[in-house]
Kinemage of the C-alpha trace (Angstrom):
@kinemage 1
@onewidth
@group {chain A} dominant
@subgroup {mainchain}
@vectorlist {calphas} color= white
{ca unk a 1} P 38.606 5.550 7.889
{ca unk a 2} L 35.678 3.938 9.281
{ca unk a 3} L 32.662 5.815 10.409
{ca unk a 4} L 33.428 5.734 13.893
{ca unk a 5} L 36.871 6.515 13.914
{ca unk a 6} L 35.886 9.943 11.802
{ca unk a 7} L 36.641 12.879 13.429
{ca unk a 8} L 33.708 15.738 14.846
{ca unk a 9} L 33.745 17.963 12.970
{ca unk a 10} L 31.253 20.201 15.225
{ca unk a 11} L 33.951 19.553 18.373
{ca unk a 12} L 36.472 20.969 18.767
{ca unk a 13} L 39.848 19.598 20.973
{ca unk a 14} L 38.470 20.243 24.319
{ca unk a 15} L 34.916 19.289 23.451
{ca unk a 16} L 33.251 22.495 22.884
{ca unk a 17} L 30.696 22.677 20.300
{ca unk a 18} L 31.425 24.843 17.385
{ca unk a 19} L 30.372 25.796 13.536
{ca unk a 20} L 32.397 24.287 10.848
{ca unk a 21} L 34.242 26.702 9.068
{ca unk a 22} L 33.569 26.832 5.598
{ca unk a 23} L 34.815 29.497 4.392
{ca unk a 24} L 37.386 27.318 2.322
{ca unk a 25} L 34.700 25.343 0.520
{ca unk a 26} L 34.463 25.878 -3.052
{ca unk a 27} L 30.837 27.817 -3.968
{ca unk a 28} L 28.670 24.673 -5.901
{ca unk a 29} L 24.898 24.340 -6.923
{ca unk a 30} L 23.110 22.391 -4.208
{ca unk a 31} L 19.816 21.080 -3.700
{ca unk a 32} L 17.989 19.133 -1.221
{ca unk a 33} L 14.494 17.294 -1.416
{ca unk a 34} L 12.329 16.458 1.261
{ca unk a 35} L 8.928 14.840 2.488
{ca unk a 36} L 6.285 14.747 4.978
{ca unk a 37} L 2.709 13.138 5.700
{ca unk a 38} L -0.246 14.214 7.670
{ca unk a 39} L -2.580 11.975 8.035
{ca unk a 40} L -6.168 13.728 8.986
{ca unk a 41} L -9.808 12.405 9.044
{ca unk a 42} L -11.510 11.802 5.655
{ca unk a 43} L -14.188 14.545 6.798
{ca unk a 44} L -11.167 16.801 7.375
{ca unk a 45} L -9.295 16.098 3.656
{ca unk a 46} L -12.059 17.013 1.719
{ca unk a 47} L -13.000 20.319 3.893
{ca unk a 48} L -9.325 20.972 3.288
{ca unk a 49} L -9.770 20.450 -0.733
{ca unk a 50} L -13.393 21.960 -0.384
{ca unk a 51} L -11.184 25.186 1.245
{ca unk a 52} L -13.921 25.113 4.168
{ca unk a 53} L -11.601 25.362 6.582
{ca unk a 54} L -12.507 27.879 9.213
{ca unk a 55} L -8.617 29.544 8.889
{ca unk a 56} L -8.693 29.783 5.040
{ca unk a 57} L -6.664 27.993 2.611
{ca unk a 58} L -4.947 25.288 4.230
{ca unk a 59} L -2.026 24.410 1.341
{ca unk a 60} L -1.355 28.000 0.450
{ca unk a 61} L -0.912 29.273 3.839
{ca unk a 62} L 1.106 25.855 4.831
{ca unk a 63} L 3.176 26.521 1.332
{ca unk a 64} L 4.447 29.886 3.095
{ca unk a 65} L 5.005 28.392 6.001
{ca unk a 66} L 7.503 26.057 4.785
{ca unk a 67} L 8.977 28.927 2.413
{ca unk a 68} L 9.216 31.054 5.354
{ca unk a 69} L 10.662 28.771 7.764
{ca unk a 70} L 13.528 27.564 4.864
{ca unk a 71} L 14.926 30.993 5.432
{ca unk a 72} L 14.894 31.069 8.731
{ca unk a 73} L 16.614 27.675 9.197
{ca unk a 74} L 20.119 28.637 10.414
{ca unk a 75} L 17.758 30.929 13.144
{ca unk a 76} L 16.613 27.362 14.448
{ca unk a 77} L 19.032 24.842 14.032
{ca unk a 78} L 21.832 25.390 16.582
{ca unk a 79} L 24.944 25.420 14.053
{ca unk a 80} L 23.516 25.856 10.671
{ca unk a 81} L 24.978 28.050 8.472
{ca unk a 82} L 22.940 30.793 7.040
{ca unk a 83} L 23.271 30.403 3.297
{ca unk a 84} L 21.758 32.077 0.663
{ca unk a 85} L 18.894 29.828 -1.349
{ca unk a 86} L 18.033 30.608 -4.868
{ca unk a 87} L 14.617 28.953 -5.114
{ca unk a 88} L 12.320 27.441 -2.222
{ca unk a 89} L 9.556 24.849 -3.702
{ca unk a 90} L 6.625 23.688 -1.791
{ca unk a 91} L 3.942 21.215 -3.282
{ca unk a 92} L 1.350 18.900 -1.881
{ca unk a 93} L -0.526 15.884 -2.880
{ca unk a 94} L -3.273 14.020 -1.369
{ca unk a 95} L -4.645 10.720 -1.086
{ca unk a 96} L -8.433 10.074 -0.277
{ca unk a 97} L -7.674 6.389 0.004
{ca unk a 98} L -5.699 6.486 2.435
{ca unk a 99} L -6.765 10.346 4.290
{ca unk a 100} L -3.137 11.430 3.588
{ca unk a 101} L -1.540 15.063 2.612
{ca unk a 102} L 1.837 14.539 1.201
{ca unk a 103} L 4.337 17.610 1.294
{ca unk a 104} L 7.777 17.686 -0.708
{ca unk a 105} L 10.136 20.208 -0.644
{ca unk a 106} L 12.598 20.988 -3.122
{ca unk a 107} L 15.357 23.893 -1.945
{ca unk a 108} L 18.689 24.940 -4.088
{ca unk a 109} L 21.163 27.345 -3.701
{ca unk a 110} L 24.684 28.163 -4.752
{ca unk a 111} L 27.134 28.310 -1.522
{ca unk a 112} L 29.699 26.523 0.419
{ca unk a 113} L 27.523 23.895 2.621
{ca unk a 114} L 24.166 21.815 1.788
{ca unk a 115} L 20.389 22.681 1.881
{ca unk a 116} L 18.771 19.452 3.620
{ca unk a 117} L 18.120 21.072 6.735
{ca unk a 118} L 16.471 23.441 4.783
{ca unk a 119} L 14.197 21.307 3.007
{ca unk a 120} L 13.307 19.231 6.077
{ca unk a 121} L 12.524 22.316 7.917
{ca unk a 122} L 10.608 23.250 5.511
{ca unk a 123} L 8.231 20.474 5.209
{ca unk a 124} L 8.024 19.968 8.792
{ca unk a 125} L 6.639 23.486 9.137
{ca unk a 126} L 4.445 23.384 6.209
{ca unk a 127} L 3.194 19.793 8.274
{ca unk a 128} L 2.907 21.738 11.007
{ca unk a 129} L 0.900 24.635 9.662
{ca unk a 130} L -2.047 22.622 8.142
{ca unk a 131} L -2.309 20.541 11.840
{ca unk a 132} L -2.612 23.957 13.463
{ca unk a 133} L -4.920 25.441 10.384
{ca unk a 134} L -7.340 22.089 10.953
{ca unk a 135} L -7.109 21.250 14.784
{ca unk a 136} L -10.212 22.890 15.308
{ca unk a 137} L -12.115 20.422 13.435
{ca unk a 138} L -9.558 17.436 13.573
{ca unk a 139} L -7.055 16.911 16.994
{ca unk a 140} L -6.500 13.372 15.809
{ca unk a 141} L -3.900 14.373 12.833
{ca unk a 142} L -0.631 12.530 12.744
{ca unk a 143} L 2.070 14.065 11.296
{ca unk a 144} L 4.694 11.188 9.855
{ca unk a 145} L 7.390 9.900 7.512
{ca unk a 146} L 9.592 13.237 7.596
{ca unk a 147} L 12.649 12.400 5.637
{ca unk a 148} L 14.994 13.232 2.973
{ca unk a 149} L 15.093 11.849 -0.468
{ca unk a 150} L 17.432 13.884 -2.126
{ca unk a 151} L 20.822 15.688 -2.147
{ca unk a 152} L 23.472 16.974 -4.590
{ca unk a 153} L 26.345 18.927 -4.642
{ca unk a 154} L 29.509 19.183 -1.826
{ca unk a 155} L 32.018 16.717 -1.419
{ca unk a 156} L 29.419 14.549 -0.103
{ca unk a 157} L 28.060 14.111 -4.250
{ca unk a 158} L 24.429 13.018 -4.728
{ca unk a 159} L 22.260 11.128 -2.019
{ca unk a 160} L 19.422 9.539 -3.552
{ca unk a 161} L 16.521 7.815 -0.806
{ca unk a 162} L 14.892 4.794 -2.567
């Protein structure tokens, strides 16, 4: 079966949208990576990494973000399952080259249906959370390259961006 000829699965006979059932999956470990970039002024990195932000720590309070909005995922995104996750990991990297804040996400759990909306909601919160935490100082921040790079687990197997 080609992928056009594959059924909705989120459709049901008369066109109505609908959530999968799942409740027939078999419980498996699953995890999901994710990234995002802001790119800010140099002036505005190295308040960030100086924490002389006028809002307070930029990565923590982006880091919770993220965490927080993970969990509330399936509250978002119409048709999302809520699932139970078993770990929620939020890390960030800069570059003063290139006036970039990298974000990753890494979100697991053991349950019937995948994490990647999880871990792309999470970054794109945490992204969002440092542009409102610096847009005092910096309105010119781009927030780019929100993707995933990894999945496993499901009858899908492992998804690897390269």
């Amino acid at each position: 079966m080609t992928e056009s000829e594959r059924e909705f699965t989120h459709i049901d006979s008369e066109g109505r949208l609908r959530m999968v059932d799942v409740g027939e999956k078999e419980v498996t470990h699953r995890e999901a990576r994710a990234e995002a970039t802001v790119i800010v002024a140099p002036e505005t990195l190295q308040r960030i990494l100086d924490q002389k932000m006028p809002k307070g720590n930029v990565f923590e309070a982006a880091r919770l973000a993220g965490i927080l909005a993970a969990k509330k995922t399936s509250d978002l995104i119409p048709l999302c399952h809520p699932i139970q996750l078993t770990e929620i990991k939020i890390d960030f990297s800069t570059s003063s080259r290139q006036d970039q804040i990298s974000i990753s996400s890494q979100v697991k759990t053991r349950d019937r249906t995948g994490v990647e909306m999880e871990a792309l909601v999470a970054v794109t919160h945490a992204a969002l959370t440092i542009y409102d935490m610096c847009k005092a100082v910096d309105r010119g921040m781009q927030i780019t390259d929100i993707q995933l790079t990894y999945k496993s687990g499901g009858r899908s197997g492992t998804y690897q961006r390269f």
